[in-house]
C-alpha positions as CSV (number, residue, x, y, z in Angstrom):
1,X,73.3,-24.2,-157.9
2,X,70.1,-25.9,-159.4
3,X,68.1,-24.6,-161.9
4,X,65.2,-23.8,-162.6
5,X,64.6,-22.8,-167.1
6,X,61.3,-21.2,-168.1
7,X,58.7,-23.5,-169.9
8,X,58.0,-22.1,-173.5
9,X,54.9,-24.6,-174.6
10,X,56.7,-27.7,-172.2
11,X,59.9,-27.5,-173.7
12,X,63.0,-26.0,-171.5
13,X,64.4,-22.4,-172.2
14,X,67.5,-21.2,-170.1
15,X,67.5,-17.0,-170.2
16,X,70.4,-14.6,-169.8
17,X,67.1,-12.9,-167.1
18,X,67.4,-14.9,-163.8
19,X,66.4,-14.4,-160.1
20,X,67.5,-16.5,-157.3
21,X,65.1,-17.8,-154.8
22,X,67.4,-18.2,-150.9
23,X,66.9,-20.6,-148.3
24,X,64.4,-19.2,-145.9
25,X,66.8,-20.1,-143.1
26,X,70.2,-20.0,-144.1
27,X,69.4,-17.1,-146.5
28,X,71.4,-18.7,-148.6
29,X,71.3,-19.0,-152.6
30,X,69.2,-22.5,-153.6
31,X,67.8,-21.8,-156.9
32,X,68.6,-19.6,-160.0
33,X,65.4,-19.5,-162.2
34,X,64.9,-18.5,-165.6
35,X,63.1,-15.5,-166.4
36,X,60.7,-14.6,-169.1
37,X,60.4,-10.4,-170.4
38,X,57.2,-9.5,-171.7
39,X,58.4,-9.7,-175.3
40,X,59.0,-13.0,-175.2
41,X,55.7,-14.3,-173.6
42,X,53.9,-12.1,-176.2
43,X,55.8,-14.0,-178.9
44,X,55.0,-17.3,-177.5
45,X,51.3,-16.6,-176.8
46,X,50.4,-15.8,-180.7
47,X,50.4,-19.6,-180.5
48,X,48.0,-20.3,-178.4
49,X,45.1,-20.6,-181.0
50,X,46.3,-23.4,-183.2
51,X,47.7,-25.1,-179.6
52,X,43.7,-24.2,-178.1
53,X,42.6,-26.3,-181.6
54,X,44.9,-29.5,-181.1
55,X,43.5,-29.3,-177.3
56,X,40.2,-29.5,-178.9
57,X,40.8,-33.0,-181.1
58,X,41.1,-34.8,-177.6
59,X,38.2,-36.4,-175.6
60,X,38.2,-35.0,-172.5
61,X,37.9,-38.5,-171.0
62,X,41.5,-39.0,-172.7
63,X,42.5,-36.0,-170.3
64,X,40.6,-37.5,-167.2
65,X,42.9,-40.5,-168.0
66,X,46.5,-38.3,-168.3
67,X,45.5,-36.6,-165.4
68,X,45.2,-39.9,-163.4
69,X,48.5,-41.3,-164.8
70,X,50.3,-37.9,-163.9
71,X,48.9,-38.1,-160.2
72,X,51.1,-41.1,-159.9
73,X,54.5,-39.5,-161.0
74,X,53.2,-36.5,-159.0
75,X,53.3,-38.4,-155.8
76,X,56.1,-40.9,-156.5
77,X,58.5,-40.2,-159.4
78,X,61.8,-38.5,-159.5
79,X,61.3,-36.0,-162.1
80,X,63.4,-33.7,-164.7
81,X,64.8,-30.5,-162.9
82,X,66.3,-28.3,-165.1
83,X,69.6,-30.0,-165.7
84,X,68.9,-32.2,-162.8
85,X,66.4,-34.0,-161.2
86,X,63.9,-34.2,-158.1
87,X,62.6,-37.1,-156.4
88,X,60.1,-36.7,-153.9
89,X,61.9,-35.3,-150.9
90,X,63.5,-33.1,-152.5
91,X,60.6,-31.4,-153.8
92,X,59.2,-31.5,-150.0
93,X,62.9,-29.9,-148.7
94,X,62.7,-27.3,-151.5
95,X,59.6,-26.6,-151.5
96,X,60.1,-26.2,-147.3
97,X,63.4,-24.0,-147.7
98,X,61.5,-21.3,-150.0
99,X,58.3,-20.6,-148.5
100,X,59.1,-21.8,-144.5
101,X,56.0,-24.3,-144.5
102,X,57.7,-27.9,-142.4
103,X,58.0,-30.8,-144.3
104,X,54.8,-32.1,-143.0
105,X,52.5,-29.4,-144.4
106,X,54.6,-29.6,-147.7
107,X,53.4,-33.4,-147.8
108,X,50.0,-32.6,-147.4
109,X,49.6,-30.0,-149.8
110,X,51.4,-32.6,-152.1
111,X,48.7,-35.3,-151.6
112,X,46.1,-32.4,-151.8
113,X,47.1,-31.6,-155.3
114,X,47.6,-35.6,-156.0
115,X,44.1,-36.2,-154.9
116,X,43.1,-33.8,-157.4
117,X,44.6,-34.8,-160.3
118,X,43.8,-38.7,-158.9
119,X,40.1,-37.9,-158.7
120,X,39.5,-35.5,-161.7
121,X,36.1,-37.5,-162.9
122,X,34.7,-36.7,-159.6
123,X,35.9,-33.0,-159.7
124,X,34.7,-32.4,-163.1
125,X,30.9,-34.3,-162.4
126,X,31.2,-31.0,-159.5
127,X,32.5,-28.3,-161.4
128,X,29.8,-29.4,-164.6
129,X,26.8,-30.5,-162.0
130,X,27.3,-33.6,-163.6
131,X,26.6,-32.7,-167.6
132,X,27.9,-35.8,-169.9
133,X,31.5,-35.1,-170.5
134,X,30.7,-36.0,-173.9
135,X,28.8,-33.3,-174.6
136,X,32.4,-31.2,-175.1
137,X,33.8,-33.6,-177.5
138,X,31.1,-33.6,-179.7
139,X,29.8,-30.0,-179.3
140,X,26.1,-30.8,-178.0
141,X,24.4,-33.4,-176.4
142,X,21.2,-34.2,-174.3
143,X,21.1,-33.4,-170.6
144,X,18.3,-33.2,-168.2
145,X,15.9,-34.0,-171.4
146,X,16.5,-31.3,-173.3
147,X,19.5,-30.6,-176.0
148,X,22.5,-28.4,-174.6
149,X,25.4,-27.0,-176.2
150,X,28.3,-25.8,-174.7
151,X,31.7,-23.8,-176.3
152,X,35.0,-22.4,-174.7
153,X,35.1,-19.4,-173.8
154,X,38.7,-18.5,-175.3
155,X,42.1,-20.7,-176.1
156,X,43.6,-20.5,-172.9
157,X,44.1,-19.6,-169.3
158,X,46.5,-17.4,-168.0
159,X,47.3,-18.4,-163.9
160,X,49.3,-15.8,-162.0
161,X,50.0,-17.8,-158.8
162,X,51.2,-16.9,-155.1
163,X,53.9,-18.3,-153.1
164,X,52.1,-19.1,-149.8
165,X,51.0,-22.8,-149.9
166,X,51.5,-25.0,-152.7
167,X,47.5,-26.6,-152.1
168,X,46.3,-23.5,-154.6
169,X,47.8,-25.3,-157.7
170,X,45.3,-28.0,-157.5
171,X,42.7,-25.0,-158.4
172,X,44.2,-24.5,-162.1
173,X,44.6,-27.8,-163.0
174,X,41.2,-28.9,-164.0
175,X,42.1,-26.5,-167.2
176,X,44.0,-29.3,-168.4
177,X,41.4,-32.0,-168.3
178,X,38.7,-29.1,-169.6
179,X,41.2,-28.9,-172.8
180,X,42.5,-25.5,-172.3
181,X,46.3,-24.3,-172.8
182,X,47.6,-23.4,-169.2
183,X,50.2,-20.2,-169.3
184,X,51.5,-20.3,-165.7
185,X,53.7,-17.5,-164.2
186,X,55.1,-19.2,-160.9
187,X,55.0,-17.7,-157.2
188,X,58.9,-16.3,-156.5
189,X,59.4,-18.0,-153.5
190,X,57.0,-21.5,-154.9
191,X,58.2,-22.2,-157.9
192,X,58.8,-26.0,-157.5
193,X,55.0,-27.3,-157.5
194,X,53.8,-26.3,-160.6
195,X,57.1,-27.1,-162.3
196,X,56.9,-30.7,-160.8
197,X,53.1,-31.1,-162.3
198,X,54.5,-30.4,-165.8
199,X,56.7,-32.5,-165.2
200,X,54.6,-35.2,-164.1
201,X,51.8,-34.6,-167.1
202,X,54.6,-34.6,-169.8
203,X,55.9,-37.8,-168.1
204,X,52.2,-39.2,-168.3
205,X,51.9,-38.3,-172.4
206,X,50.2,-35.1,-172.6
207,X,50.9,-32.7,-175.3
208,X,54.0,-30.4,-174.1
209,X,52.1,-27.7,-176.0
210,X,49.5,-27.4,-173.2
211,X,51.8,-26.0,-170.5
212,X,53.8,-22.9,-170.5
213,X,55.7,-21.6,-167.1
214,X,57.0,-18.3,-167.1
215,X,58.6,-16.9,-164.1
216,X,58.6,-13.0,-165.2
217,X,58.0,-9.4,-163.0
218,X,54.4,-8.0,-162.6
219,X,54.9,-6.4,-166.2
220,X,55.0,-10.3,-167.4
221,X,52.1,-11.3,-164.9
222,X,50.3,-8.7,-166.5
223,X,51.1,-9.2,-170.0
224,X,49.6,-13.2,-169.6
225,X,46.6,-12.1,-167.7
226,X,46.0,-9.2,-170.5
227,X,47.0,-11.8,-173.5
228,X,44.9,-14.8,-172.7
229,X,41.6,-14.8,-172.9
230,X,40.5,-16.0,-169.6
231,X,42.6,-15.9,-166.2
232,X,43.2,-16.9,-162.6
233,X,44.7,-14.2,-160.4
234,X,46.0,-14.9,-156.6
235,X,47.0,-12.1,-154.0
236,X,46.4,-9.7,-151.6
237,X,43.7,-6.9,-151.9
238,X,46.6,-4.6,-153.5
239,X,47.4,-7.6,-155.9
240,X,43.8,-8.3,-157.2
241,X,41.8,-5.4,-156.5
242,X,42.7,-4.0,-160.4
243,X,41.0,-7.3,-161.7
244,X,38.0,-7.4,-159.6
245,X,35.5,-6.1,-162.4
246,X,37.7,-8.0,-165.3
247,X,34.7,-10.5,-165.9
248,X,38.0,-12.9,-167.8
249,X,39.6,-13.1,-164.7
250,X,38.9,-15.5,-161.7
251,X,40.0,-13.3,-159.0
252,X,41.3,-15.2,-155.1
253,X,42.0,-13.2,-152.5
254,X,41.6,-13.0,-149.0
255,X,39.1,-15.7,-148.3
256,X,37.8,-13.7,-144.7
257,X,36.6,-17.5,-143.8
258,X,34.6,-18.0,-140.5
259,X,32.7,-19.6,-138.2
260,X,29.8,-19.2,-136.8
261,X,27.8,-21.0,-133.5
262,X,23.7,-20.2,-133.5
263,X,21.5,-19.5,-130.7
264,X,20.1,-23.0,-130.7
265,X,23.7,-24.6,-130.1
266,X,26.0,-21.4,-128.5
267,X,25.5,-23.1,-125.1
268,X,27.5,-26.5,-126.4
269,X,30.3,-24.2,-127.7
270,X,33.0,-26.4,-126.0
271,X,32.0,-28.9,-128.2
272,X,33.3,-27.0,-131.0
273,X,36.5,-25.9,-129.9
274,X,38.7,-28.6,-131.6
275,X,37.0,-28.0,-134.8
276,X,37.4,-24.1,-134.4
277,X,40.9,-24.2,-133.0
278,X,41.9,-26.6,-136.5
279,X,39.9,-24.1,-138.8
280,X,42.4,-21.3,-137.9
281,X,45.3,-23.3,-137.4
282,X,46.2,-25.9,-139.7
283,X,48.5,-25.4,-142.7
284,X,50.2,-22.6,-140.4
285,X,46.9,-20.4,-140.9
286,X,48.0,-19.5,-144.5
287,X,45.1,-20.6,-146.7
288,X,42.4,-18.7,-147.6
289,X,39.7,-21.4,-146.4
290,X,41.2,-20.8,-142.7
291,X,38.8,-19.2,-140.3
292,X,39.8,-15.6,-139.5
293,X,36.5,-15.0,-137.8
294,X,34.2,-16.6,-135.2
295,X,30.9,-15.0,-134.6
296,X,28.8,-16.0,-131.9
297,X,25.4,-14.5,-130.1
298,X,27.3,-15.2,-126.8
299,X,29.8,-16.6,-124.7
300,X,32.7,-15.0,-127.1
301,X,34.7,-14.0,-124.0
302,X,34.8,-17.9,-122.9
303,X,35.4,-18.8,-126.8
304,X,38.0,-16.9,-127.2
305,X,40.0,-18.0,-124.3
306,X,39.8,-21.0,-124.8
307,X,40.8,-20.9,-128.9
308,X,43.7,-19.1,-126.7
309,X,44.4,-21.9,-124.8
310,X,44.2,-24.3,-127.2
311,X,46.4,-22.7,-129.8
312,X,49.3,-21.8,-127.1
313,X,50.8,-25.4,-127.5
314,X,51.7,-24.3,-131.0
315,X,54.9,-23.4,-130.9
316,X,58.3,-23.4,-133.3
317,X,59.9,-26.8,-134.4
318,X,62.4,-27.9,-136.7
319,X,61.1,-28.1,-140.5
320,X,61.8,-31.6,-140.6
321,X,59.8,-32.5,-136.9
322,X,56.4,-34.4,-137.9
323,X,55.0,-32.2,-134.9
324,X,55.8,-28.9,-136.5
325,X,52.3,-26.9,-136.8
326,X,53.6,-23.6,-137.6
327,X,55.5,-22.4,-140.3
328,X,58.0,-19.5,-140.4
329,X,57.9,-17.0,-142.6
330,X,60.2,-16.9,-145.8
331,X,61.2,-12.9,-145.3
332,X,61.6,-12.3,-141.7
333,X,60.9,-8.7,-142.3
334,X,57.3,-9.5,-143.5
335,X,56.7,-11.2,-140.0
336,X,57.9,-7.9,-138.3
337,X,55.4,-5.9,-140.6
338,X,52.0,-7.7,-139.5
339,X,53.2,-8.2,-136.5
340,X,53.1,-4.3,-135.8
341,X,50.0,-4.4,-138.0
342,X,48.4,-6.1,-135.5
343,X,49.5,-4.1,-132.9
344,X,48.8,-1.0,-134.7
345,X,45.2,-2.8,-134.9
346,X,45.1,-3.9,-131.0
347,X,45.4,-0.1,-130.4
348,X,42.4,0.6,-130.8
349,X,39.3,0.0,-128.2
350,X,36.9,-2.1,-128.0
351,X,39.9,-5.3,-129.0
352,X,42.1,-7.5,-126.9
353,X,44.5,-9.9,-128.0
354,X,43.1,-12.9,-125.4
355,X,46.4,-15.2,-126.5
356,X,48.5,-12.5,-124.6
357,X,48.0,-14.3,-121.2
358,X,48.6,-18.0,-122.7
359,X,51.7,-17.3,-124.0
360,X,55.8,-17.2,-122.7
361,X,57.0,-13.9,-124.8
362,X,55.2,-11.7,-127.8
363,X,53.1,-12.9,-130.7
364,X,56.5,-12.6,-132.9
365,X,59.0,-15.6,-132.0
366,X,62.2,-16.2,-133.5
367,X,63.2,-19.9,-133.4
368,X,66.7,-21.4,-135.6
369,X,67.3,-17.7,-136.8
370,X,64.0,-17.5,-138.6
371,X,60.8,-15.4,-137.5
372,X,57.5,-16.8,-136.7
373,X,53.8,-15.5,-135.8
374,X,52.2,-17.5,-133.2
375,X,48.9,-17.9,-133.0
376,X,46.5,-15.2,-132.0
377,X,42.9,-14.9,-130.9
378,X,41.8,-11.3,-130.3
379,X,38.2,-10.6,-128.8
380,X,36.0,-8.0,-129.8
381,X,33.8,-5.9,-128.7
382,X,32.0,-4.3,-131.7
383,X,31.3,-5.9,-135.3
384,X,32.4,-2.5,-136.6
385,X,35.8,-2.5,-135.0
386,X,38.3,-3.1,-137.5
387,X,39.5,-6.4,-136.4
388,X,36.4,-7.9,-136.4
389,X,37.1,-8.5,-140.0
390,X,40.3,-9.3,-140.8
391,X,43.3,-11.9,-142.0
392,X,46.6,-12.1,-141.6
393,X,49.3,-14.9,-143.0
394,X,49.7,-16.7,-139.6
395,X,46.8,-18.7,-137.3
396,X,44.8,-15.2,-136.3
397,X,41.0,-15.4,-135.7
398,X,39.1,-12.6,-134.1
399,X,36.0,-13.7,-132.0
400,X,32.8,-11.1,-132.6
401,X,29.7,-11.4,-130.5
402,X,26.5,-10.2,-132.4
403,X,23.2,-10.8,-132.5
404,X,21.9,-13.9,-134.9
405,X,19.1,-11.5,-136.5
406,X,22.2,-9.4,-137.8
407,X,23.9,-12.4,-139.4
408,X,24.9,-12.8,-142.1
409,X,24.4,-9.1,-143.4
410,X,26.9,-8.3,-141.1
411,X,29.6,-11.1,-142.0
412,X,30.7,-9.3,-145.5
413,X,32.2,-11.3,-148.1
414,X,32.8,-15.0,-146.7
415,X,34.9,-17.8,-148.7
416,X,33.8,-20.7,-146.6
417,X,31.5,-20.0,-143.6
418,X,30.7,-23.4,-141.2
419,X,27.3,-22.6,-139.6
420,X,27.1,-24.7,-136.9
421,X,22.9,-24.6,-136.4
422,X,20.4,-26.5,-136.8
423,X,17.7,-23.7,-137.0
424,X,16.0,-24.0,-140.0
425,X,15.2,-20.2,-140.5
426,X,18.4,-19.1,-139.8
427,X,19.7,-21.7,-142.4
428,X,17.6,-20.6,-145.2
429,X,19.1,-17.0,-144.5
430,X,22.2,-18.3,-144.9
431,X,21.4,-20.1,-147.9
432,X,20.3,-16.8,-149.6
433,X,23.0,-15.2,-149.2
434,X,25.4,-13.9,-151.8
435,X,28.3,-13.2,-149.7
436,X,28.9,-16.7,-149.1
437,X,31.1,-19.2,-150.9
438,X,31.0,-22.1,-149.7
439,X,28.9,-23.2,-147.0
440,X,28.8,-25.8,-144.1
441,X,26.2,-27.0,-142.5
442,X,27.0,-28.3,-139.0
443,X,30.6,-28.9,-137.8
444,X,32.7,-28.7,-140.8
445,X,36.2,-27.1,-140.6
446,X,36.5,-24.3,-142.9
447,X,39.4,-26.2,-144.5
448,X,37.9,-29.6,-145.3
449,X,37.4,-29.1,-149.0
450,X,35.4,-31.9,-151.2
451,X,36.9,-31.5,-154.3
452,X,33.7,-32.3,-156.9
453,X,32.4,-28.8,-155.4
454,X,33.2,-25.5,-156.7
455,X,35.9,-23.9,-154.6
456,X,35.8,-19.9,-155.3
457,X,33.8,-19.3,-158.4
458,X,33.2,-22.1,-161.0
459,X,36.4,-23.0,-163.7
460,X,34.0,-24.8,-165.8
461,X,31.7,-21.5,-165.9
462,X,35.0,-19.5,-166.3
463,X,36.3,-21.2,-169.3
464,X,32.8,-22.8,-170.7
465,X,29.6,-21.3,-171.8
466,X,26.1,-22.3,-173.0
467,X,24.6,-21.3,-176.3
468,X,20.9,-21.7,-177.2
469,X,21.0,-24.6,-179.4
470,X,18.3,-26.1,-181.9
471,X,19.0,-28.8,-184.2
472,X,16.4,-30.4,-186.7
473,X,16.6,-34.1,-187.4
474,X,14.9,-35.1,-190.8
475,X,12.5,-37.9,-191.0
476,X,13.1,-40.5,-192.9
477,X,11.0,-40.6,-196.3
């Protein structure tokens, strides 16, 4: 069985502690990985300041450059594995087996994270609005005509990531390039993509030091998160509610994503299907930048059958079928669980799941003995029923009619909203509000990120302040 050690500053550790991560469809034993007790990360982490200090001594356009190098052996190297090795498809078959996603998505979220590391200039020029990356090698520097200075926050960042779609790892990695010590605690059932990045940075030159991976309980997750001074935390509402006033912690959750049509276009709606229909479907519905939500003045009835309609040709295929649009889920029991969620949901008035009528069977499918969630567009009548607003791990959207004077109080917190308007006052109310993320205007899917713009929050604001700086310059005699 392969093998997967823990990551103790870059260098492998093998621990008596292991779990084994199964084949989502043979249920089967794939992987054995090495786990870290909270002991042992605490020992490891007393480091972390003299590691945070070599960071410091390199230019961060020396980290630009490792970062472009590691890109390549990211997308095309076979890499260390433990006591074997991986070459490209096999991180795209084991990466499949664990989590469910097809081999297709598993490529794309690979040349997602690529493109990051590939383009990490242009994603810093975003995250720092452009500031002279200089300015952090020497301290301070001129920008925008005046004198700035900027320090680090703290000497590291602890990332406790999830298991559902390897495109979040691309999120942490700017750390690197911003000179700061990662400390990564792996996703159970996703351990193989940030592995592989280690992999392919320590292949590229960079300092081993600046990567630990520690696949651990939640007393370990907690334990990094509590022991380095900033974080990155990704789950659920149960999973990240205890960090949400932790001002050292990053905190993605549920991204509640949407759409929304307004008055001066709601009549060219079936122009907008495509886009609406990819916004909830693609990558299997499981990123938080999918659209759970489309909001409309009118015509939701028609919207919504036709997202049903649409979405009905999605159905089960083999992992390794370049069609495949849908992924299964990992734990079969976790599909049965929304799945009567839903239904528990549907009970109440005022919803109706539209995708009923479109479809041969229920929303829960099995297909090669694993369980799926097909996609699902519910209407509904009332902004205050409770599936107006809500997400679920499969392609779900719920279509709200409400007036445009109510939007977007009435949207709550939105990661990426795609306004499609061209109403100038409703625009600047969208524009003012807090609630919203990331915003499209026109038609934009929710999911079409441009990487040199902040995705949830700011890393370089996480891990980077500004001081008030003076600084007198003598005149010659």
């Amino acid at each position: 069985m392969l093998h997967l050690p823990i990551l103790r500053q870059g260098r492998p550790y093998r621990s008596v502690d292991t779990a084994t991560a199964i084949h989502h469809r043979t249920r089967q034993p794939l992987v054995e990985i090495s786990m870290a007790n909270s002991g042992l990360i605490r020992r490891d982490m007393l480091a972390l300041g003299e590691i945070a200090r070599a960071m410091a001594g390199f230019r961060t356009r020396e980290l630009i450059a490792l970062c472009e190098k590691a890109s390549v052996h990211f997308l095309n190297d076979e890499l260390p594995l433990g006591d074997s090795s991986q070459t490209v498809q096999d991180y795209i078959e084991q990466t499949s087996a664990t989590t469910g996603l097809p081999w297709i998505m598993v490529r794309r979220n690979m040349e997602k994270i690529g493109g990051v590391m590939a383009n990490m200039a242009g994603v810093l020029r975003g995250l720092t609005r452009n500031l002279d990356l200089d300015i952090l090698d020497s301290g301070y520097g001129e920008a925008a005509g005046s004198v700035v200075s900027y320090f680090r926050r703290g000497d590291s960042l602890g990332v406790v990531l999830p298991s559902n779609s390897p495109g979040v790892h691309s999120l942490w990695i700017p750390a690197f390039a911003l000179k700061t010590p990662l400390v990564l605690k792996p996703g159970g059932s996703e351990p193989w993509s940030p592995f592989r990045i280690i992999q392919a940075f320590l292949r590229a030159g960079a300092p081993p030091e600046a990567f630990s991976y520690y696949p651990c309980d939640h007393a370990g997750a907690g334990e990094i998160l509590r022991r380095c001074s900033r974080g990155m935390v990704f789950g659920d509402v149960s999973t990240t509610r205890q960090y949400a006033r932790d001002p050292r912690i990053e905190v993605h959750g549920p991204g509640w994503s949407k759409v929304v049509i307004g008055e001066d276009l709601i009549d060219r709606w079936e122009d907008y299907i495509d886009l609406i229909a990819a916004s909830i479907a693609e990558n299997s519905g499981r990123s938080c930048v999918n659209a759970s939500g489309v909001w409309v003045p009118r015509h939701s009835r028609e919207i919504a059958e036709a997202l049903a309609a649409r979405l009905a040709a999605v159905r089960p295929r083999p992992a390794d079928d370049p069609e495949a649009a849908i992924a299964p889920f990992a734990d079969p029991n976790v599909a049965v669980r929304i799945n009567a969620m839903v239904d528990q949901a549907l009970s109440e008035p005022g919803a109706e799941d539209v995708s009923a009528k479109f479809r041969e069977g229920g929303r829960l499918a099995t297909f090669d003995g694993c369980n799926y969630l097909l996609p699902t567009i519910v209407h509904v009548n009332s902004k205050d029923h409770g599936l107006a607003n809500k997400e679920y791990l499969f392609p779900f959207a719920s279509v709200v009619e409400v007036d445009q004077s109510e939007i977007p109080e009435v949207l709550g917190p939105t990661l990426v909203l795609t306004a499609i308007t061209n109403d100038p006052a409703f625009r600047r109310r969208l524009l003012a509000s807090p609630e919203i993320g990331r915003l499209n205007f026109g038609p934009i899917q929710t999911n079409r990120i441009v990487w040199d713009q902040p995705h949830e929050g700011n890393l370089f604001d996480h891990l980077y302040a500004r001081r008030a700086f003076q600084v007198y310059e003598p005149q010659p005699a």
